[in-house]
C-alpha positions in Angstrom: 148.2 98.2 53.6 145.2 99.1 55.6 141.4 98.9 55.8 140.4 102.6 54.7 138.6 101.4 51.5 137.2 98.0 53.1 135.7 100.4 56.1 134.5 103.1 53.9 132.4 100.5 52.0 131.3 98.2 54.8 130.0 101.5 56.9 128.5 103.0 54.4 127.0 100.2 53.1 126.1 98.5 56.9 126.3 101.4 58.8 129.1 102.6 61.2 130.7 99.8 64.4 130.3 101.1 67.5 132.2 98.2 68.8 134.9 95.7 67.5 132.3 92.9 68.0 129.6 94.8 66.1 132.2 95.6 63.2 133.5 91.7 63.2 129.7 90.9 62.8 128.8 92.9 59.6 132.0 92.1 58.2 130.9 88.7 58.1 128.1 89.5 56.4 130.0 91.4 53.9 132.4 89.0 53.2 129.7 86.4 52.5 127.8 89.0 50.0 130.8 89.6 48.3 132.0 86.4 47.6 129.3 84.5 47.2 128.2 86.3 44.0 131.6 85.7 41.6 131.8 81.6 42.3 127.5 82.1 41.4 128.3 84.1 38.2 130.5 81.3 36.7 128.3 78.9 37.8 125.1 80.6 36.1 127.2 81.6 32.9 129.1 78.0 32.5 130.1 77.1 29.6 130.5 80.3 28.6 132.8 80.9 31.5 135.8 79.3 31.6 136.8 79.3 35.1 137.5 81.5 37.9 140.2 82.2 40.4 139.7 82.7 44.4 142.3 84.4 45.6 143.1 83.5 48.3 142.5 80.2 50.3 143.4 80.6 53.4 146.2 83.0 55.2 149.7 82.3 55.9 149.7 85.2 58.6 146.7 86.6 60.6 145.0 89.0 58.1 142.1 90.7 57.4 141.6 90.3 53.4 140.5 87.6 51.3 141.0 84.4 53.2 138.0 81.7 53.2 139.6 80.3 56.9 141.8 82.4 58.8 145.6 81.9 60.1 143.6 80.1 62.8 141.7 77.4 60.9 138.3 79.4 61.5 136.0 79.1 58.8 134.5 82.7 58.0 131.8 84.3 56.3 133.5 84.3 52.6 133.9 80.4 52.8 130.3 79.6 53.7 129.3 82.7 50.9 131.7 80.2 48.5 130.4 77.1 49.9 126.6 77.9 49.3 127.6 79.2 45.4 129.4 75.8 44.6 126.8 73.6 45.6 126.1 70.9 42.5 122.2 72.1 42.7 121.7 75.1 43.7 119.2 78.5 42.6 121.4 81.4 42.0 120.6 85.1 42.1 121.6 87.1 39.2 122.6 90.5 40.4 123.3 91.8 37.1 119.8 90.6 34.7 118.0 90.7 38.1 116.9 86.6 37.7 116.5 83.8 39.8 118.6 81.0 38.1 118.6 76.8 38.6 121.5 75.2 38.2 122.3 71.3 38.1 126.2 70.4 38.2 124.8 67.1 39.2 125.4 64.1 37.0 121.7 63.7 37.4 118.9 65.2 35.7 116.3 66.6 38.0 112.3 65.9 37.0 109.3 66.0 39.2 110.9 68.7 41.5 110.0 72.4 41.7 111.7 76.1 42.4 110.7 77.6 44.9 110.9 82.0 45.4 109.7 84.2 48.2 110.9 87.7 48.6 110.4 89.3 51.9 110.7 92.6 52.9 112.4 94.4 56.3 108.8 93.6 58.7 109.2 89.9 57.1 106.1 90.8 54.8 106.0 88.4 51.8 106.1 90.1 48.6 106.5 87.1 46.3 105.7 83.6 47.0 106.1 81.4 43.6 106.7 77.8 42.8 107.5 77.0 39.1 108.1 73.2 37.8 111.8 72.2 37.7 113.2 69.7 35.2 117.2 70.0 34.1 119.2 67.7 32.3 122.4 67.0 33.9 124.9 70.0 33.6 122.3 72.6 32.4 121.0 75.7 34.3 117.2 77.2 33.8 115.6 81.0 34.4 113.2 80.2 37.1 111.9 83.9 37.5 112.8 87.3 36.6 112.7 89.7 39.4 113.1 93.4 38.0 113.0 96.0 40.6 112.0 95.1 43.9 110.6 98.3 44.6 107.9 98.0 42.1 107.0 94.6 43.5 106.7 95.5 46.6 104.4 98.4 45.3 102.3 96.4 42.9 100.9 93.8 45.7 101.8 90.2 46.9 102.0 87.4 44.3 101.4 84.1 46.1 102.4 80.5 45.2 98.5 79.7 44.3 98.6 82.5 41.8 96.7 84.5 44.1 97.2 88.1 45.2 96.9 90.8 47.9 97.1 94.0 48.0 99.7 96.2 47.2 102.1 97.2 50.3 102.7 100.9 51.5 104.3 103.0 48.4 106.8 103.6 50.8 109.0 100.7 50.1 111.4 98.7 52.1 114.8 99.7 51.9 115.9 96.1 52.2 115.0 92.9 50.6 115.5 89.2 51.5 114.7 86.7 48.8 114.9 83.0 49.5 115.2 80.4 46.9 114.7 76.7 47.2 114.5 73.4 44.9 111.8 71.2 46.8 111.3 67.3 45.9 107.7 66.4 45.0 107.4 65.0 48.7 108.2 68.7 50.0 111.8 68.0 51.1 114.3 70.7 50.6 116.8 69.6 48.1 119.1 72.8 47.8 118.4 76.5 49.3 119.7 79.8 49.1 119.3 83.1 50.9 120.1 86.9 49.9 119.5 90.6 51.2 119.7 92.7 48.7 119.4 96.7 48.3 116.8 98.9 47.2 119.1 100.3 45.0 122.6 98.9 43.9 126.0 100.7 44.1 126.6 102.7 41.9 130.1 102.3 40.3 132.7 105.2 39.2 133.8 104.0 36.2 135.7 106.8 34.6 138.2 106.6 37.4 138.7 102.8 37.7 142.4 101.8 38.2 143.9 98.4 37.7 143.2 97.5 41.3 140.2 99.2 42.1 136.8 101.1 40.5 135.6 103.4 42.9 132.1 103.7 44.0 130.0 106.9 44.3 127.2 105.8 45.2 126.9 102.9 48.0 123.9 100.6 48.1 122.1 101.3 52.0 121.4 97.9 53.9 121.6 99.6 56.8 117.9 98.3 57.9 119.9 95.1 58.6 120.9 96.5 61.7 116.8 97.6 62.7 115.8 94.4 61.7 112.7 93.5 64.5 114.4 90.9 67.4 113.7 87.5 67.3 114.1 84.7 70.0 114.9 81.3 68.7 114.5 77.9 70.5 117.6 76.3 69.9 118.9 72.4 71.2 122.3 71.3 70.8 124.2 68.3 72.0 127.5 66.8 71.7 128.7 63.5 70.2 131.7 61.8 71.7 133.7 59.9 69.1 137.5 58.2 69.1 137.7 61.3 66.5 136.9 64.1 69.2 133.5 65.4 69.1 130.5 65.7 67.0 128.1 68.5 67.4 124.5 68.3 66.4 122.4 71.7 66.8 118.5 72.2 66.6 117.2 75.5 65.2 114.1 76.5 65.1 112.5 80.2 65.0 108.9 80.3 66.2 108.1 84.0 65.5 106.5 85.5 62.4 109.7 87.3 62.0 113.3 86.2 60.0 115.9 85.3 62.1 119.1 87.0 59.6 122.8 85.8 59.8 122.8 83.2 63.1 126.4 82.6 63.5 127.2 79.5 65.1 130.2 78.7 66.9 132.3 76.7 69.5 134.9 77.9 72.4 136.8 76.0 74.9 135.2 76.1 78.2 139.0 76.7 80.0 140.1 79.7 77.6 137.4 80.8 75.8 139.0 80.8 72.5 137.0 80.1 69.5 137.7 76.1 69.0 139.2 75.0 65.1 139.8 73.4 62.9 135.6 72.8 63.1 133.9 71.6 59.8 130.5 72.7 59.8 128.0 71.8 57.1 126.4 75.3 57.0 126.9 78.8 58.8 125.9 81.9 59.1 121.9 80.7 58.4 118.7 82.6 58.4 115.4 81.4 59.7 112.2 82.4 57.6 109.0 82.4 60.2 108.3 79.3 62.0 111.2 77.1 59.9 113.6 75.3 61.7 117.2 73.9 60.5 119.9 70.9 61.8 123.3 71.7 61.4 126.5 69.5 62.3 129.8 70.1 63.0 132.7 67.8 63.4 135.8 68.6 66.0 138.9 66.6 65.4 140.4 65.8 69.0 143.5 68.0 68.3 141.4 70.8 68.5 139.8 70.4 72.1 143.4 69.9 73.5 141.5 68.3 76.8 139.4 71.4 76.9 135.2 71.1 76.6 133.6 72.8 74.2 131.4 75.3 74.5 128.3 76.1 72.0 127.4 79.4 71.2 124.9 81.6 68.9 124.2 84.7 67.5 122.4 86.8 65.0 122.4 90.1 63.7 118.7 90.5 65.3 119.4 87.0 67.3 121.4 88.1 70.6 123.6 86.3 71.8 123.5 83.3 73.5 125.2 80.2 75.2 122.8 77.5 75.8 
């Protein structure tokens, strides 16, 4: 009936809005944390798991809760948080045994391939660079690395993918971590990625006073760094497609720092109103750029949704400002 609990949590968790815009931002990111992890659980713990439940799809009303594309056909950060976890092959993060898991819903096996790991702290430091050998049978997940703390690995020194090492960081450690898995063909290309921030330390839950609908938390996990993460200026290209379909939009991304671009949200308006243009299918969202990667994304407009208007692109990030190229 209102957002107390949903605000408590984000703003302690992300730190207080000082505007609507900064508080539509971080709940983005929320959303995509939060949703992203139940669809990966089932995937990690099938055939144990039996199945799982999103409720809900999208809203009959505009809303605030739960919805994967609002009353307005706008695709948020939950759907692209569920989009990443049901990927056929994917590496998954196991918040709860602290592992980096393959999986292969594929009807393929996978050989000759290899997982990928980096962990990187709030200055973009990598902490852990590893590459194991990949080989799953059709329909079977594999451990790829166990994590532990990220604390003590970012006080015991850098593991690199060459088995090499530096030496260990400040003792002070980071109070947030990124960690980016991948599944690279033996020519290099990227066959499936994934990307998390994750906390120092996790929330900690109330379980004594958990009601049906809710288990409080006493302690909430900080990612407030997030918000102090070091600016970053990305060169970015886009163009549009003209089809009898409406429009098809192809965008460039490419961050030439030594920094991580986190969370670039990308997104179309009409040139007349300035409203946010959908339905618009994207193939990804919401994407962070390790140093010096780059990224092509697409997105389809059906006519409908132009109404004779011209689009408009835009970007942002949570340490990417804003832009209209």
């Amino acid at each position: 009936k209102n957002l107390d609990r949903y605000r408590a949590a984000l703003d302690a968790r992300y730190g207080a809005s000082a505007s609507l815009d900064e508080f539509a931002r971080k709940a983005q990111v929320a959303n995509y944390e939060a949703m992203r992890p139940m669809f990966e659980s089932f995937a990690i713990r099938w055939p144990d798991a039996k199945g799982v439940v999103q409720w809900m799809l999208n809203s009959a009303w505009p809303d605030m809760f739960w919805q994967l594309y609002d009353w307005y056909l706008v695709p948020n950060g939950a759907y692209f948080g569920a989009r990443a976890a049901n990927q056929p092959l994917h590496v998954a993060y196991d918040y709860g045994e602290r592992k980096v898991v393959a999986v292969n819903d594929t009807r393929d096996a996978i050989r000759g391939a290899k997982a990928r790991v980096r962990v990187l702290d709030a200055a973009s430091r990598v902490l852990l660079d590893e590459s194991r050998p990949l080989a799953l049978a059709a329909g079977e997940r594999g451990e790829v690395v166990s994590l532990g703390s990220l604390a003590k690995l970012a006080s015991r020194g850098v593991s690199m993918a060459d088995g090499s090492s530096t030496a260990a960081l400040s003792s002070a450690a980071a109070p947030v971590y990124f960690l980016d898995t991948r599944i690279e063909s033996d020519r290099g290309e990227t066959l499936a990625r994934n990307f998390y921030w994750l906390p120092a330390e996790d929330d900690v839950l109330d379980w004594a006073s958990t009601k049906y609908y809710v288990t409080p938390v006493s302690r909430f996990a900080d990612l407030t760094a997030l918000q102090h993460l070091p600016p970053v200026e990305l060169e970015v290209a886009h163009r549009f497609e003209h089809t009898t379909e409406g429009e098809v939009l192809h965008v460039t991304l490419a961050n030439p720092s030594d920094r991580l671009a986190f969370f670039v949200e990308l997104s179309v308006t009409g040139e007349g109103g300035g409203q946010l243009i959908a339905p618009i299918d994207w193939d990804d969202n919401y994407i962070s750029l390790l140093p010096g990667e780059h990224r092509e994304v697409m997105a389809t407009i059906p006519a409908h949704a132009l109404a004779g208007d011209h689009p408009v692109f835009h970007y942002q990030g949570i340490n990417v400002r804003e832009r209209a190229p």
